[in-house]
C-alpha positions in Angstrom: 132.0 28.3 -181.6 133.6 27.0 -184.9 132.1 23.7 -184.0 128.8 24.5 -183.3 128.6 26.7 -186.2 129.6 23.2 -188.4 126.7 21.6 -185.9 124.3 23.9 -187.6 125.2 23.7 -191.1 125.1 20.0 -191.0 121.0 20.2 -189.6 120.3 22.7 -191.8 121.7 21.0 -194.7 119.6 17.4 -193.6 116.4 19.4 -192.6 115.9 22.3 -195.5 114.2 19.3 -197.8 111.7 17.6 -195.6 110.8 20.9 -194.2 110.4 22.6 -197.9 108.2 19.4 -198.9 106.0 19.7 -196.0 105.7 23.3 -197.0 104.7 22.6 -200.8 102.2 19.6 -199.2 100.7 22.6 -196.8 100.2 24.6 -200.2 99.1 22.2 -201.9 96.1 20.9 -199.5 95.0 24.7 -198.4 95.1 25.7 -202.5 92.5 22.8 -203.3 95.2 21.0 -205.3 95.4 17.9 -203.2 92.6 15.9 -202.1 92.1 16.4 -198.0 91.0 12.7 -197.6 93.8 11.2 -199.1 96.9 14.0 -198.3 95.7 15.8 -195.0 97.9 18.8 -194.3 100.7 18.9 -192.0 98.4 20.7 -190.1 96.0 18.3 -189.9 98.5 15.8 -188.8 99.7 18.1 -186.0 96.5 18.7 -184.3 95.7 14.9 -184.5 98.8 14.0 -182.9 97.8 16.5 -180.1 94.9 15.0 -179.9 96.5 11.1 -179.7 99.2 12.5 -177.4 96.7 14.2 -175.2 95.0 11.0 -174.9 97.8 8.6 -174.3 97.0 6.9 -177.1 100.4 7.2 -179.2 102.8 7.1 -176.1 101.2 3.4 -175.5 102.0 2.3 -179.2 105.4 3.9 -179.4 106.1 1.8 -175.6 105.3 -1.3 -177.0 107.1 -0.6 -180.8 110.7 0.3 -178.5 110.1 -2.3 -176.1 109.7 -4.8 -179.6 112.9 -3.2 -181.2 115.0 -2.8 -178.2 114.4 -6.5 -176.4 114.8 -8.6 -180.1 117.8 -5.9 -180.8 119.6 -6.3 -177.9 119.5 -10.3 -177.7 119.8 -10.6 -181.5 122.9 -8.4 -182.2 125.4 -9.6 -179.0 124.4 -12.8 -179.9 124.9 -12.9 -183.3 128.3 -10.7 -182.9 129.6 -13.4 -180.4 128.5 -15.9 -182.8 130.1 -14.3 -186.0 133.6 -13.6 -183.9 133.7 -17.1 -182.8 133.2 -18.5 -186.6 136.2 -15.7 -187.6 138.6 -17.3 -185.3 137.7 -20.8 -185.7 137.8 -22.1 -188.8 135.9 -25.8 -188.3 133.2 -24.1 -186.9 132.7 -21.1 -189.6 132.6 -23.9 -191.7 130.2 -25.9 -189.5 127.9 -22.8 -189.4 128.1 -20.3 -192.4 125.8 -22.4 -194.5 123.0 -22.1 -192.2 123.5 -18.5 -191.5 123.7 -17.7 -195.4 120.5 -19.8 -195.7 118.6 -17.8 -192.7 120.1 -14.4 -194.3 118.4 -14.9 -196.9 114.8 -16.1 -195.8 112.3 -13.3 -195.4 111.6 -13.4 -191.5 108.0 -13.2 -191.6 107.6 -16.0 -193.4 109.4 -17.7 -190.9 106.3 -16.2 -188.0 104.0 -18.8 -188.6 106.3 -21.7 -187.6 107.5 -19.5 -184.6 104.3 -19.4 -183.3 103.3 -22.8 -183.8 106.1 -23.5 -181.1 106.4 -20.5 -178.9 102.3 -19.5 -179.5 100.9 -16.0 -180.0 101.9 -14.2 -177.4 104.7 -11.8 -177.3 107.9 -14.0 -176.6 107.5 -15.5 -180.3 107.6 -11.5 -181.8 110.5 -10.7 -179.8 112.3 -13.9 -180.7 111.7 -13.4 -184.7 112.8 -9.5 -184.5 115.8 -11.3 -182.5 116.6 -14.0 -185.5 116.8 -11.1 -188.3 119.3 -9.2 -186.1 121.5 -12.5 -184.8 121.8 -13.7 -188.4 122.7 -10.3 -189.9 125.0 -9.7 -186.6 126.8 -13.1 -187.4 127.6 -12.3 -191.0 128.7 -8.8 -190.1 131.2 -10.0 -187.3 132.4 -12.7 -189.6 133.3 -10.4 -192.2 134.8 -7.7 -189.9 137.6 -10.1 -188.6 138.2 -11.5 -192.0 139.1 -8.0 -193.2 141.2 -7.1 -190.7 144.7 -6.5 -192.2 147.1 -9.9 -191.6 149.9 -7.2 -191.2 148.8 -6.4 -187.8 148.3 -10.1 -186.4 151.6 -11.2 -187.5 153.5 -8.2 -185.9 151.4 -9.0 -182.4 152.5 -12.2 -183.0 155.9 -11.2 -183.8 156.3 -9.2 -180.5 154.6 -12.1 -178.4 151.3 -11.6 -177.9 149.0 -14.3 -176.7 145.8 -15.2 -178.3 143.7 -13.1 -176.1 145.9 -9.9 -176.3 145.5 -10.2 -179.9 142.1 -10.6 -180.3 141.9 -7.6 -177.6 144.3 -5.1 -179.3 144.5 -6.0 -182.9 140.9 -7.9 -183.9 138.8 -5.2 -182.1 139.6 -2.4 -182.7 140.0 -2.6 -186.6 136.7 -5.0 -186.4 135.1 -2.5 -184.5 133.9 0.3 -187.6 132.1 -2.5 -189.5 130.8 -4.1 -186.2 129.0 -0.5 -185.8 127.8 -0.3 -189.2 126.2 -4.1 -188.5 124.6 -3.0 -185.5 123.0 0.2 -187.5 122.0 -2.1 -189.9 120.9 -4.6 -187.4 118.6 -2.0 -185.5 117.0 -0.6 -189.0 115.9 -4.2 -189.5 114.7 -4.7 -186.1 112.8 -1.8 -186.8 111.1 -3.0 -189.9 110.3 -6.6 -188.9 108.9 -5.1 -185.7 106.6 -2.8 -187.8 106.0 -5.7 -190.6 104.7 -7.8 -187.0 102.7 -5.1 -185.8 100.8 -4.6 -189.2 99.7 -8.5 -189.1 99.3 -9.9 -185.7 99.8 -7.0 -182.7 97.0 -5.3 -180.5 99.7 -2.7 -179.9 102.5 -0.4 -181.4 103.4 1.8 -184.4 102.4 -1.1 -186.8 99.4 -1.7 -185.5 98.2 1.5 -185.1 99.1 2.2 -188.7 97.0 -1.0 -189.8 93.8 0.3 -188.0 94.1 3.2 -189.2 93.7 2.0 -192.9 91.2 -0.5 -192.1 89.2 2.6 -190.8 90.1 4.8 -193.2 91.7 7.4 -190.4 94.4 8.8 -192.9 95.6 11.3 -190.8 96.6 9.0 -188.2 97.6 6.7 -190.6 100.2 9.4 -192.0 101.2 9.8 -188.3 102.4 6.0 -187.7 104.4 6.1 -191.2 106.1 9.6 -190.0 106.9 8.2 -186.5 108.7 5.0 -188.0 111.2 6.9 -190.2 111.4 9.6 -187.7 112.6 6.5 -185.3 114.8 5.0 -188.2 116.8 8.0 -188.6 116.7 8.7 -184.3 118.1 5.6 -183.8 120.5 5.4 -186.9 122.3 8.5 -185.3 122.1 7.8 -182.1 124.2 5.2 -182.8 126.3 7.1 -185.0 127.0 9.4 -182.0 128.1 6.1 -179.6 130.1 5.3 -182.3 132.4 8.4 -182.7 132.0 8.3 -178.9 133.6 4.4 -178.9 135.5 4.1 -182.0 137.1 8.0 -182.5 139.7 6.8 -184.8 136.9 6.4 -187.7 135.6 9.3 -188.1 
């Protein structure tokens, strides 16, 4: 009961904001003091989402914006994280490899869509694989870092009690690695998210992105106040959804 009672305070607590600003933006439109074609009520907003929803218009475009997010997350991050844990334990090749991963780091990714489509073309295997590059090189820095903080205490008592490589790697790098790893893959989804939106605004037929683009090009504010409410309603889904796994995963952080 205690606990569900502390469940409560915490949505309350997150919620009593947006809900009290969609209140004053209510006000505000029905009062004449905001102008309908440029801040639509909440109102508004719902019944046009009925509308889209009742049409199967924003299920298609939220498909293909999780599809986007989820395929260029999924290869990016494990990729990256196995790349970034093999340049912690070996030194020749961290040193081999950090340059270029510092360089890519810092790149803006769309720039980087032209060239990508000159040698994978248009379709939809060159968006996935530039929404994979900004995770894989945020992944690899974020793994990197996690094992170099990982306290030298603890690998020289493994060693001390004979542990092999692999046991230590297993019961020591891990599980101290493992809090920062999580924060990296938050990190790393939020950025999937916002190339794959920053894509869909300049060369999808489909998703959030997209839908958002036509939308000002047409001048259809409400629905173009729809597609910037559904991306941060996704950021924040996804942000603790993975906060959950990782109480779930890693207990001993939280």
């Amino acid at each position: 009961m205690k606990r569900r009672i502390t469940t409560l305070k915490r949505v309350l607590t997150g919620l009593w904001l947006p809900v009290l600003l969609l209140a004053a933006w209510e006000a505000g439109s029905r009062l004449g003091l905001l102008n309908h074609l440029i801040f639509p009520p909440p109102s508004a907003l719902f019944h046009a989402a009925q509308d889209m929803i009742a049409r199967g218009e924003l299920q298609k475009h939220l498909t293909a914006t999780l599809t986007r997010i989820f395929l260029g997350f999924l290869i990016g991050s494990f990729s990256g994280l196995g790349c970034g844990v093999i340049m912690g334990i070996v030194p020749w090749i961290r040193r081999s490899i950090e340059p270029i991963i510092s360089g890519a780091y810092a790149t803006p990714k769309l720039s980087l869509l032209p060239m990508i489509m000159l040698f994978m073309g248009v379709g939809e295997p060159a968006r996935v694989f530039l929404i994979a590059v900004g995770c894989f090189v945020l992944m690899a820095m974020q793994g990197l870092d996690a094992l170099r903080n990982v306290n030298k205490r603890y690998v020289e008592m493994a060693l001390n009690y004979g542990a092999s490589r692999t046991m230590i790697i297993r019961k020591v790098y891990l599980p101290a690695s493992l809090p920062q790893m999580f924060t990296g893959f938050r990190i790393a989804l939020g950025r999937a998210l916002t190339i794959t939106i920053a894509l869909e605004l300049v060369s999808c037929p489909d998703g959030v992105g997209s839908m958002i683009w036509i939308a000002w090009q047409t001048f259809y504010t409400e629905k173009l106040y729809i597609g910037v409410i559904l991306s941060a309603a996704l950021g924040t889904l996804l942000h603790f959804s993975l906060r959950r796994l990782e109480t779930r995963l890693a207990p001993w952080t939280h």
